[in-house]
Backbone as CSV, one residue per row, in Angstrom:
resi,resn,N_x,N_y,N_z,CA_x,CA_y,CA_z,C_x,C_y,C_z
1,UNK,0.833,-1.206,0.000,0.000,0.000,0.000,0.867,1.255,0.000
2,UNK,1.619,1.183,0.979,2.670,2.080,0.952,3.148,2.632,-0.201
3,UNK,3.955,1.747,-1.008,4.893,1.671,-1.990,3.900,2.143,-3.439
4,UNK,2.738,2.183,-3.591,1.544,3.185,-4.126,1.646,4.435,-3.994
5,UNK,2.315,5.299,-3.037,1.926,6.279,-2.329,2.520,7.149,-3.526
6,UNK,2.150,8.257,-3.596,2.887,9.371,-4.859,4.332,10.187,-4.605
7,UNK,5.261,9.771,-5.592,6.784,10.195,-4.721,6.968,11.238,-4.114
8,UNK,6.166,12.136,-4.136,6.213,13.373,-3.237,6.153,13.051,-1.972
9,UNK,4.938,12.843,-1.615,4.044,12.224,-0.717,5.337,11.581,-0.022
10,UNK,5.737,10.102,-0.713,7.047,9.247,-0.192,7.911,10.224,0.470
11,UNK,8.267,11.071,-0.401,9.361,12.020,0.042,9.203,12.728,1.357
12,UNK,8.143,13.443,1.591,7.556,14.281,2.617,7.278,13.310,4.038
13,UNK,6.823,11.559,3.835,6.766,11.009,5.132,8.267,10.789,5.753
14,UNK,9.398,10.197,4.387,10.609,10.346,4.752,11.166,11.130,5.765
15,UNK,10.843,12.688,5.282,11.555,13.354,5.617,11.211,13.328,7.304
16,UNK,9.382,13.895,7.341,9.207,13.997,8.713,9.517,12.424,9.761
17,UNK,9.733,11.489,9.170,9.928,9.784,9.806,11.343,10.442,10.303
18,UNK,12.247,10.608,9.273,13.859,10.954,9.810,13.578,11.944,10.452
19,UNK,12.908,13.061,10.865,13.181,13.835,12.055,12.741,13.336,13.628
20,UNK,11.790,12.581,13.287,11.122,11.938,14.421,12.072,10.622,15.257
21,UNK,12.746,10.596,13.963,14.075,9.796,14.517,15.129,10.215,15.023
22,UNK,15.473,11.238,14.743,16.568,12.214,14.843,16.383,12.763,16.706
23,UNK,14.823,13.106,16.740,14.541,13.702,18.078,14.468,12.452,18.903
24,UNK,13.944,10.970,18.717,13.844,10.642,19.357,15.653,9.634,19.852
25,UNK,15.993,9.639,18.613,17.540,9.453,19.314,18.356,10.050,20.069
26,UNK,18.054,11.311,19.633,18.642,12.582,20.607,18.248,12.208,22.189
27,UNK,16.980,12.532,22.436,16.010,12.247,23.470,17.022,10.960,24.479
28,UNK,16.820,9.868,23.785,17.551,8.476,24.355,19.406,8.512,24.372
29,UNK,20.163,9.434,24.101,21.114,9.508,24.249,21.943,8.661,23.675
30,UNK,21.314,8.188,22.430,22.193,7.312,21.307,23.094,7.941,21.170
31,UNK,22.890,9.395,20.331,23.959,9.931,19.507,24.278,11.431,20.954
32,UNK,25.519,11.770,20.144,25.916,13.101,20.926,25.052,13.891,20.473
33,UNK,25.044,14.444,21.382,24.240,16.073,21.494,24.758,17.001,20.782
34,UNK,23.999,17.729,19.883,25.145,18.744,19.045,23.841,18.961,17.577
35,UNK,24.359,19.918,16.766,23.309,20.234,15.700,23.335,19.095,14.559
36,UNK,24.992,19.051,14.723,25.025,18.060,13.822,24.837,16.830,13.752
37,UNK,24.943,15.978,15.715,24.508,15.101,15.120,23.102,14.588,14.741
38,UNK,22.395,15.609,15.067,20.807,15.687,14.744,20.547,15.497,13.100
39,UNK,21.426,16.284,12.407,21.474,16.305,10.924,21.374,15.111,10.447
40,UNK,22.628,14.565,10.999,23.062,13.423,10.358,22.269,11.912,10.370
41,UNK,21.791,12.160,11.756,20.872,11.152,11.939,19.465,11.323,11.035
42,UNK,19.252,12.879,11.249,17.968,12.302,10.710,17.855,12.095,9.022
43,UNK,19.215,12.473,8.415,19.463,12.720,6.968,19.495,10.655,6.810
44,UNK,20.328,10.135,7.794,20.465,8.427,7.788,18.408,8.024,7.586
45,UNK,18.004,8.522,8.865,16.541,7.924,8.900,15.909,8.208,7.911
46,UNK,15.890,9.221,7.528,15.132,9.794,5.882,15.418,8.791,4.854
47,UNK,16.596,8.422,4.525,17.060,7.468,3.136,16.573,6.422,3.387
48,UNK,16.400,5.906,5.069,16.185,4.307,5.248,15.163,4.153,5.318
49,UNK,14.244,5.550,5.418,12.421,5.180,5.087,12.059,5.352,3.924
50,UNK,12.828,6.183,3.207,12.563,5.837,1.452,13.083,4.774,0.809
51,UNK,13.967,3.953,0.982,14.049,2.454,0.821,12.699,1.560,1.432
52,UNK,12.603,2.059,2.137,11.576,1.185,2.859,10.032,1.346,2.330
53,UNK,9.995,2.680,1.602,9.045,2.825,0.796,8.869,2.866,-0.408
54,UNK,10.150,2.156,-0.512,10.123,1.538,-2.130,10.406,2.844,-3.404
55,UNK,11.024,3.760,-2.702,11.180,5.108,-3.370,11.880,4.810,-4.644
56,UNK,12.093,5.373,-5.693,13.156,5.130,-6.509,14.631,5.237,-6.050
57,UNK,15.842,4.895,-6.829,16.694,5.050,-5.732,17.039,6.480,-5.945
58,UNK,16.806,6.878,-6.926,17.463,8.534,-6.995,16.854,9.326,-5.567
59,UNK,16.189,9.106,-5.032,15.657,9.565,-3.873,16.666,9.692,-2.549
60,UNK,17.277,8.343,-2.693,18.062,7.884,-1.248,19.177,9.235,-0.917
61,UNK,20.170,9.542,-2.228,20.725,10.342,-1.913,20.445,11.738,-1.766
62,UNK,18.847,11.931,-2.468,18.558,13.469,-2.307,18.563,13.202,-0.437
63,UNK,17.786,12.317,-0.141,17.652,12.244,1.204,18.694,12.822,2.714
64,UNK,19.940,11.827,1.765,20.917,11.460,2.789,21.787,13.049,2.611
65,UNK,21.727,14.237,1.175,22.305,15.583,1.374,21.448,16.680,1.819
66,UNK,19.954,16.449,1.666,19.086,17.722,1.586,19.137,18.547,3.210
67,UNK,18.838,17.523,4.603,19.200,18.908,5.413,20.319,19.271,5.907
68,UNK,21.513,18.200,5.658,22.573,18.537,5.497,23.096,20.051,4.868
69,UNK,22.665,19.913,3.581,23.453,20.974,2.847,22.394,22.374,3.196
70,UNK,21.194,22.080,3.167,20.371,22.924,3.912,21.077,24.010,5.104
71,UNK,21.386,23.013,6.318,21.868,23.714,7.404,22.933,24.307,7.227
72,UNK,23.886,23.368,5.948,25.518,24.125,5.938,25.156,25.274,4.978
73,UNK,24.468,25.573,4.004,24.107,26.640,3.255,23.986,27.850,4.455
74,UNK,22.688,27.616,5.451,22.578,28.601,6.574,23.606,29.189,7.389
75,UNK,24.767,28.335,7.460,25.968,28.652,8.025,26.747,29.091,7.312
76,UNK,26.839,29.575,5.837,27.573,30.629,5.184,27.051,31.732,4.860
77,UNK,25.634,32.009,5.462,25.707,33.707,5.111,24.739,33.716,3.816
78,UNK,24.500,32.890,3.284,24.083,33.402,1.638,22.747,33.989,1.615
79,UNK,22.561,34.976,0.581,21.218,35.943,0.864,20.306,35.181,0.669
80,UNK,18.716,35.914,0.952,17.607,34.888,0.959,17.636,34.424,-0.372
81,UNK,17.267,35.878,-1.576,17.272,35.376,-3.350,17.805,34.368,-3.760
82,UNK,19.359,34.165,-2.858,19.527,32.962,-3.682,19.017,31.607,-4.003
83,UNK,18.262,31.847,-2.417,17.792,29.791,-2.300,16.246,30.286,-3.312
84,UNK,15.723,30.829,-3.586,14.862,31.115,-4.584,15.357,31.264,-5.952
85,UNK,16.155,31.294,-6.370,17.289,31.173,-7.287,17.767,29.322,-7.287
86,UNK,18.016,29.266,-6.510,18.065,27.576,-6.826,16.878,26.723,-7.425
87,UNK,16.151,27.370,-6.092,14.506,26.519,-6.390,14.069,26.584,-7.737
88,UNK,14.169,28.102,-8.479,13.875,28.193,-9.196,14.290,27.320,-10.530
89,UNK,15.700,27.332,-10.355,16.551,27.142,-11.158,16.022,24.916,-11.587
90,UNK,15.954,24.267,-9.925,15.889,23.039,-9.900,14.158,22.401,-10.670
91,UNK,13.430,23.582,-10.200,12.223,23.612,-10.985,11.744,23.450,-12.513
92,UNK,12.660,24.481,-13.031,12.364,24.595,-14.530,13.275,23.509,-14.981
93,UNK,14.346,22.768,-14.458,14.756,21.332,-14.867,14.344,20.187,-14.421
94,UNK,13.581,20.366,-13.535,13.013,18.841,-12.731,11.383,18.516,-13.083
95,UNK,10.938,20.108,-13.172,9.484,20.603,-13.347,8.433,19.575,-12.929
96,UNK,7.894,18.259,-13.536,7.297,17.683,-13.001,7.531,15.924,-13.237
97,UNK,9.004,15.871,-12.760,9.505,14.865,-12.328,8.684,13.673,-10.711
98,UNK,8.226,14.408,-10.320,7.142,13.971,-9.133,6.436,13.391,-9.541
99,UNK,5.585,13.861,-10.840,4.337,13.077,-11.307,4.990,11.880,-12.412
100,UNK,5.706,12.162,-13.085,6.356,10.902,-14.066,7.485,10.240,-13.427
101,UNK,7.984,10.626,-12.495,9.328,9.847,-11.574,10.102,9.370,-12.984
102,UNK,10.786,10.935,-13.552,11.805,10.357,-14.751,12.252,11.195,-14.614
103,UNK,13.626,11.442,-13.975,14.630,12.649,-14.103,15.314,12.650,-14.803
104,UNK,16.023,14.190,-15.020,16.405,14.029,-16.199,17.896,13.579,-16.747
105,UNK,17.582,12.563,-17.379,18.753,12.037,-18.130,19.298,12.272,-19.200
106,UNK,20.221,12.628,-19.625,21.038,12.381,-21.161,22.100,11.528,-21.754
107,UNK,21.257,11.387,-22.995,21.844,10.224,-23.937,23.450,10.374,-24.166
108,UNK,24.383,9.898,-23.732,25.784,9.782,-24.277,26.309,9.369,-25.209
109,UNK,27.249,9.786,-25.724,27.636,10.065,-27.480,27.890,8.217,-27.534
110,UNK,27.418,7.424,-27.079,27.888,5.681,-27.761,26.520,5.223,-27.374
111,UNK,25.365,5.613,-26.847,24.782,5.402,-26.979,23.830,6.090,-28.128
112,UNK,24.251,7.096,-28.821,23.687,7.695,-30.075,24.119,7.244,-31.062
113,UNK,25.684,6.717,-31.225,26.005,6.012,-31.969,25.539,4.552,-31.849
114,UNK,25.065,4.167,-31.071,24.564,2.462,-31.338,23.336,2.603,-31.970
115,UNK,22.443,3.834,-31.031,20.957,3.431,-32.031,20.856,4.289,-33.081
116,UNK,21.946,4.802,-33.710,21.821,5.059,-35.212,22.595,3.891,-35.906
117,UNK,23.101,2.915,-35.315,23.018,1.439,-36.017,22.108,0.424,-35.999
118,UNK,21.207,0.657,-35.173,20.045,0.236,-34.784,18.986,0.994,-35.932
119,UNK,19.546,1.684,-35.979,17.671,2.116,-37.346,18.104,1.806,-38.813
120,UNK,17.155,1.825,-39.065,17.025,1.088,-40.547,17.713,2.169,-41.555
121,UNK,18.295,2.222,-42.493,19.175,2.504,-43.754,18.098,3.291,-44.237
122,UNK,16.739,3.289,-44.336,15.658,3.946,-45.231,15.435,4.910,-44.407
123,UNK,14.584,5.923,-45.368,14.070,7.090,-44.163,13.052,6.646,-43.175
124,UNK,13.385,7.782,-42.209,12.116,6.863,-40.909,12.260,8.355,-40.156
125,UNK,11.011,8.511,-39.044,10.610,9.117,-38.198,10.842,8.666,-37.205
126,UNK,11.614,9.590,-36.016,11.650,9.134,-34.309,11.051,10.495,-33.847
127,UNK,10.873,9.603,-32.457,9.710,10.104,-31.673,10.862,10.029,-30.790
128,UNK,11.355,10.650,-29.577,11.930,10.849,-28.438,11.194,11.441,-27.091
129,UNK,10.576,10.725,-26.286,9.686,11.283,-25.587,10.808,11.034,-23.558
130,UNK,10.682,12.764,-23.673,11.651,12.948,-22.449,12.841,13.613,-23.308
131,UNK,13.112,14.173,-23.963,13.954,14.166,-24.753,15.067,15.167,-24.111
132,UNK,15.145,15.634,-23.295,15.662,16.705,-22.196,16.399,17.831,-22.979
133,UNK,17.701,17.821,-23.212,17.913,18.780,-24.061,17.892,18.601,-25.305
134,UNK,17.738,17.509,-26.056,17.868,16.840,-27.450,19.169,16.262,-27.837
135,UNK,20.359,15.292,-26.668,21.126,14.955,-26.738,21.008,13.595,-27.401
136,UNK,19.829,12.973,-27.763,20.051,12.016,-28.958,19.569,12.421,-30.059
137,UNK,18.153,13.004,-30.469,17.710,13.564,-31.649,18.679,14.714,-32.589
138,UNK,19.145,15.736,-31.593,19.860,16.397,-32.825,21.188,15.483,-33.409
139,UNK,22.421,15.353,-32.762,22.948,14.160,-33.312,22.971,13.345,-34.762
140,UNK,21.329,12.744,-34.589,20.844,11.842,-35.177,20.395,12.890,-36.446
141,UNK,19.507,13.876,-35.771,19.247,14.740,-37.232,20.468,15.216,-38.237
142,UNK,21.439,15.294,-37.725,22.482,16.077,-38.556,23.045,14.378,-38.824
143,UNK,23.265,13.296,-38.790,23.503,12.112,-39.520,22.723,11.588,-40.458
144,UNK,21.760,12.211,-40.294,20.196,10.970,-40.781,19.395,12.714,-41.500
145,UNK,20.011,12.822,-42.337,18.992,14.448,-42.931,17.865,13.824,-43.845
146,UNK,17.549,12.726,-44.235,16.783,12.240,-45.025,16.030,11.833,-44.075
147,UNK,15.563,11.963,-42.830,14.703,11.236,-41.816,14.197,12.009,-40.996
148,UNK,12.995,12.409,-40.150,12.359,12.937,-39.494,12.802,12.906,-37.901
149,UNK,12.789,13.870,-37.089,12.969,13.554,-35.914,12.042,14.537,-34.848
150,UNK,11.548,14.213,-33.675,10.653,15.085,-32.722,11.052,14.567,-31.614
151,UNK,11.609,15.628,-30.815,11.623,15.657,-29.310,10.611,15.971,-28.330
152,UNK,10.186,15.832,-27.600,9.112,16.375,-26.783,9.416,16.163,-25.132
153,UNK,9.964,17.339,-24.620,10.106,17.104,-22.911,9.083,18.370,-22.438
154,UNK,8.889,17.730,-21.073,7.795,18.582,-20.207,8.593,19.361,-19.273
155,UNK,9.807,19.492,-18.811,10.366,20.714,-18.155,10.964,21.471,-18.973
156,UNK,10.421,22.911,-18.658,10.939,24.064,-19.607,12.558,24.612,-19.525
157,UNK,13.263,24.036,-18.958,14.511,24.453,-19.011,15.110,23.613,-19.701
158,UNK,15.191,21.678,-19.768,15.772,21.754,-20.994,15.255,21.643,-22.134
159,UNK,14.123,21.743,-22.412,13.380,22.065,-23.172,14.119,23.247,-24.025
160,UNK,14.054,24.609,-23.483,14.613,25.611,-23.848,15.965,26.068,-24.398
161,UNK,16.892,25.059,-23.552,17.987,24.849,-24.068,18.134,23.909,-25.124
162,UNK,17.435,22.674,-25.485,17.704,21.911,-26.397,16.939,22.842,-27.664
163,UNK,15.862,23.842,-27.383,15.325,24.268,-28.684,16.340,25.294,-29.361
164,UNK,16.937,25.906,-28.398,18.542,27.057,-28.805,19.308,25.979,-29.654
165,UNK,19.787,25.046,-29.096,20.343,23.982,-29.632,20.282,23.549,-31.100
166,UNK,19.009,23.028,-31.124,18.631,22.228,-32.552,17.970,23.666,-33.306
167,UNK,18.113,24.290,-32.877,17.420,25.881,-33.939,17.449,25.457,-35.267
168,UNK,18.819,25.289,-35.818,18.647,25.376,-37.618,19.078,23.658,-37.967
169,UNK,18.261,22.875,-36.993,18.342,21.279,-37.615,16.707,21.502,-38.346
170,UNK,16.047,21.585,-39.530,15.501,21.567,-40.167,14.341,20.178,-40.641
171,UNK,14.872,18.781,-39.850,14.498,17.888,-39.809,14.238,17.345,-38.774
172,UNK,14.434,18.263,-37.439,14.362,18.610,-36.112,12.862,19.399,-35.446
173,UNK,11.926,18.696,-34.945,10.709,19.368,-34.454,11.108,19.154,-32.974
174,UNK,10.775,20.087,-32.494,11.014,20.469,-30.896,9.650,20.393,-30.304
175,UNK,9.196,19.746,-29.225,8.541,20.104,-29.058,8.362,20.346,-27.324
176,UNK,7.211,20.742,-26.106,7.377,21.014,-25.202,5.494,20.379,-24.781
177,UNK,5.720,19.233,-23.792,4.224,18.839,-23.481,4.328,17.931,-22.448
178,UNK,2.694,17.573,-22.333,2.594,16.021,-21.655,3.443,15.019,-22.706
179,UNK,4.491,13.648,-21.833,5.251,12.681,-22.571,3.868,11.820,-23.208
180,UNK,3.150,11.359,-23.231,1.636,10.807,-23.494,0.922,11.442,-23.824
181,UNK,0.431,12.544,-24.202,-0.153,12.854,-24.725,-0.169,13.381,-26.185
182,UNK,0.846,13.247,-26.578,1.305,13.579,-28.082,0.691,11.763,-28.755
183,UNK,0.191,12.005,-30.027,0.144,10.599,-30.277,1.429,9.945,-30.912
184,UNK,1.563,9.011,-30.839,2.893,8.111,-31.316,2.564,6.941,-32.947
185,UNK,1.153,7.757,-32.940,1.203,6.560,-33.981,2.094,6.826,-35.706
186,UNK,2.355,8.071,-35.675,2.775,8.369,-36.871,4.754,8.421,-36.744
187,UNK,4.904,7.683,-35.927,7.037,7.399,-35.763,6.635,5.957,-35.988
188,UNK,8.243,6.206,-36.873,8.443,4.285,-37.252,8.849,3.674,-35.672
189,UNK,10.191,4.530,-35.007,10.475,4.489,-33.930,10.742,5.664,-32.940
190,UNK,10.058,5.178,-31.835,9.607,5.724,-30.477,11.462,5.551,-29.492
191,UNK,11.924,6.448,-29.033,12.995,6.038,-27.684,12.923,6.794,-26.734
192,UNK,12.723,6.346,-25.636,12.567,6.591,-24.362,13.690,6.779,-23.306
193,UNK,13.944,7.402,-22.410,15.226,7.333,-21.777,14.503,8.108,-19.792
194,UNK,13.438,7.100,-19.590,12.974,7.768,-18.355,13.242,7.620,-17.009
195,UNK,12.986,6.273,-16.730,13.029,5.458,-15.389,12.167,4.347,-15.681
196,UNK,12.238,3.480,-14.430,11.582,1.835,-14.343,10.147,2.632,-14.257
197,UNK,9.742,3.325,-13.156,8.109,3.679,-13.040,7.435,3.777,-14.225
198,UNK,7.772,4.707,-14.968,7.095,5.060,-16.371,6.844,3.740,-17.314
199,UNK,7.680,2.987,-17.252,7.720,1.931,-18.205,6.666,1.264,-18.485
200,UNK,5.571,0.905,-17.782,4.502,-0.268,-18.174,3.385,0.747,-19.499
201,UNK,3.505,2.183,-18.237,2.761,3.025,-19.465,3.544,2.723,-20.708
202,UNK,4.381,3.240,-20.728,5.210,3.469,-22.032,4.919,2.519,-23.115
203,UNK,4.742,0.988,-22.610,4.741,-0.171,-23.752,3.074,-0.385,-23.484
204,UNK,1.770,-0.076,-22.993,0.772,0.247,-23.430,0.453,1.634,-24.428
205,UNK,0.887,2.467,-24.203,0.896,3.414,-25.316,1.521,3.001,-26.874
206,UNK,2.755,2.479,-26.443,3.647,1.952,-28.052,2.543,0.814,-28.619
207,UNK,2.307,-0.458,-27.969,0.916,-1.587,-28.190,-0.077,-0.779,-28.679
208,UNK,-0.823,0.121,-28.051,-1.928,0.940,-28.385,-1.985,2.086,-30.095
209,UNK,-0.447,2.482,-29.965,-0.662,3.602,-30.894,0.565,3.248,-32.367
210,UNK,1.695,2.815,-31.782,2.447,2.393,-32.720,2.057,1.242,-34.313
211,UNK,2.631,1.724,-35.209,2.074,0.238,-35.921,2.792,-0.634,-36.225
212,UNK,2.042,-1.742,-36.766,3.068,-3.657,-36.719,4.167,-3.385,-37.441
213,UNK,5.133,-3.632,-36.198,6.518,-3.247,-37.095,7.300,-2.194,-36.595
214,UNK,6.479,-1.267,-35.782,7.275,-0.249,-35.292,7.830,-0.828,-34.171
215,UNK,8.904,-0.063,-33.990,10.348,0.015,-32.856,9.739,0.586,-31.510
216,UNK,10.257,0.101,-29.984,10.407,1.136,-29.224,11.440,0.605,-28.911
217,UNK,12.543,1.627,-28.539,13.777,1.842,-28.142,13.707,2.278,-26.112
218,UNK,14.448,1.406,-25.195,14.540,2.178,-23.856,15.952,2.330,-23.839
219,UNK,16.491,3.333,-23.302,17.685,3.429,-22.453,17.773,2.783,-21.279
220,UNK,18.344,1.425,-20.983,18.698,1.085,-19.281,17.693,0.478,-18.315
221,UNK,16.309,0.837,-19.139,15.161,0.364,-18.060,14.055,-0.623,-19.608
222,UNK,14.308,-1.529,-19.002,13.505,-2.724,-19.974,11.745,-2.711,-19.351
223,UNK,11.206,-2.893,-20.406,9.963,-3.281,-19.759,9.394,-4.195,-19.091
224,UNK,8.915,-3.727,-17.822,8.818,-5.234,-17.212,7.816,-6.598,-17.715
225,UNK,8.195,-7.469,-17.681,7.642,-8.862,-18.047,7.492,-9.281,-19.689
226,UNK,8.590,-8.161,-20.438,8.348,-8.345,-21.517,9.842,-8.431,-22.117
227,UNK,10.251,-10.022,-22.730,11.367,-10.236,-22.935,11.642,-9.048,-24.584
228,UNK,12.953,-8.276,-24.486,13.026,-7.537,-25.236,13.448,-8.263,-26.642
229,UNK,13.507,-7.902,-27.773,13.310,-8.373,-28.903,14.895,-7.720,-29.251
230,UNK,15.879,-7.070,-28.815,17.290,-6.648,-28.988,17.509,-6.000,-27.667
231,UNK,18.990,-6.337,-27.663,20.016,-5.384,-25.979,21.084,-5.720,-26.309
232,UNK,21.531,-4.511,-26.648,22.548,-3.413,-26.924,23.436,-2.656,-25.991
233,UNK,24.248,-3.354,-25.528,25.438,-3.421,-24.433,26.057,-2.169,-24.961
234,UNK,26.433,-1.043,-24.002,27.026,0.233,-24.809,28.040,-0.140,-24.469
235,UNK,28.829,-0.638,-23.359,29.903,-0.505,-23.089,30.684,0.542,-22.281
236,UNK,29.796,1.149,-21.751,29.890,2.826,-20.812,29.967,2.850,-19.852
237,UNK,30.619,3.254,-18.922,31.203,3.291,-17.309,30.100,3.112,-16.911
238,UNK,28.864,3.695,-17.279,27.446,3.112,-15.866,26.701,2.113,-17.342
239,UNK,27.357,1.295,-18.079,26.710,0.271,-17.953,25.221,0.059,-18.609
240,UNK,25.504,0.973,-19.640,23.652,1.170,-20.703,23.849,0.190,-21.308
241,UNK,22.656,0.001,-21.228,21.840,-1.480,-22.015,20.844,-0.356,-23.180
242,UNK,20.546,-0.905,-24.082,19.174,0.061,-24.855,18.762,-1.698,-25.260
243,UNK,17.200,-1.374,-24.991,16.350,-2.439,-25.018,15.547,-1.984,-26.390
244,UNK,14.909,-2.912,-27.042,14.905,-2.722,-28.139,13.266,-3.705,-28.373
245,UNK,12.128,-3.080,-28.561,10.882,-3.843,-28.982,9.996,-3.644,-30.145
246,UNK,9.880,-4.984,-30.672,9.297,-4.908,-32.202,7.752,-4.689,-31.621
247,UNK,6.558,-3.868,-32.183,5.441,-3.898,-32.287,4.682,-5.110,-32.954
248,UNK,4.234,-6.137,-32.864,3.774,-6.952,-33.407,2.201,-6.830,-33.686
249,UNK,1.922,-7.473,-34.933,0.506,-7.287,-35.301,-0.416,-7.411,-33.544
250,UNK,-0.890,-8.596,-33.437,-1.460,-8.706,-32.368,-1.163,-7.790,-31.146
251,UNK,-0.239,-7.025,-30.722,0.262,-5.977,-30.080,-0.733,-4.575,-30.352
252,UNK,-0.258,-4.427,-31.717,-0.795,-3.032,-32.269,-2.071,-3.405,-32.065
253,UNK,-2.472,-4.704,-32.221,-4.346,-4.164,-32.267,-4.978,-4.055,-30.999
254,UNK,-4.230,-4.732,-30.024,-4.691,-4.465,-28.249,-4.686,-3.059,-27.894
């Protein structure tokens, strides 16, 4: 039931669980007395109740720095604007990472080179949904000028920067939305680069809208219970896999 709960939500019991831990260790004379070791403890209890709630793991470490760096920020002086200046700043790149639990990632130059060996020799249309700054689509547009390409991410910062970016790629559509709500049926191939959460949607939408024959491409996160149809070992210090699924007749018509 728990592990249902909406990652915010997760985040926010975390946090107040690790303070309640923090005071009540204090209280019992576990830890020394002092500001910090209050921090520290309750920054430990926070990560070990978002494991425990099945958080993603990108969570654990926001956990284990946030009142940490919090309190040490307060102890240098810095004006109020700035932490509104951060917020701001973490906002228009994270924007609504809470509701899709897909932060943002970018594609690395061997993994752009594998799945432009991965697409077909003829012209074709990709769909990139999450596309953050357009670190696989433009790339691909300036290799592939005979082929169509569309990005579409929902936080406006890299959004904004990838549209500066791909400005005069001409075979390059930018776009800025809901990841689902654009339809997918008109790309030969769809690639994704989000997180495990998103995924079950992801391959009901591709089943639903894609047609027999079309591609979806993941970065790193396979769909669950569905043996992939290609995996594509990059060979890259963290270890990308790109999973690779054919649309099959009976697929497309479910």
């Amino acid at each position: 039931m728990l592990a249902a709960l909406p990652p915010a939500l997760k985040a926010l019991i975390a946090q107040a669980g690790g303070a309640l831990f923090a005071i009540l260790a204090a209280r019992s004379g576990v830890f020394p007395a002092g500001l910090w070791s209050f921090v520290m403890c309750q920054a430990a209890g926070a990560a070990l109740l978002a494991v425990m709630l099945h958080s993603a793991r990108w969570w654990v470490p926001i956990h284990l720095v946030f009142l940490p760096a919090l309190v040490a920020a307060r102890g240098l002086g810095l004006p109020p604007w700035l932490y509104l200046a951060v917020f701001l700043a973490l906002l228009a790149f994270y924007w609504t990472s809470f509701r899709t639990q897909a932060p943002l990632f970018l594609t690395n130059r061997r993994t752009v080179a594998a799945v432009a060996a991965i697409l077909p020799a003829t012209p074709l249309s990709l769909l990139d949904v999450g596309s953050g700054t357009g670190s696989l689509v433009r790339p691909l547009a300036r290799l592939r000028p005979d082929s169509r390409f569309c990005g579409v991410e929902t936080a406006p910062g890299p959004w904004l920067l990838g549209r500066l970016l791909g400005a005069r790629l001409h075979n390059l559509e930018w776009l800025r939305g809901d990841l689902f709500a654009l339809p997918w049926g008109d790309y030969d191939v769809v690639y994704a680069f989000l997180s495990p959460a998103p995924m079950p949607e992801v391959w009901r939408k591709a089943c639903a809208e894609l047609r027999p024959g079309a591609l979806l491409l993941s970065n790193s996160f396979a769909v669950p219970g569905r043996k992939a149809d290609l995996a594509v070992e990059i060979g890259d210090a963290r270890g990308t896999v790109v999973y690779g699924y054919r649309i099959r007749p009976r697929e497309a018509a479910n």
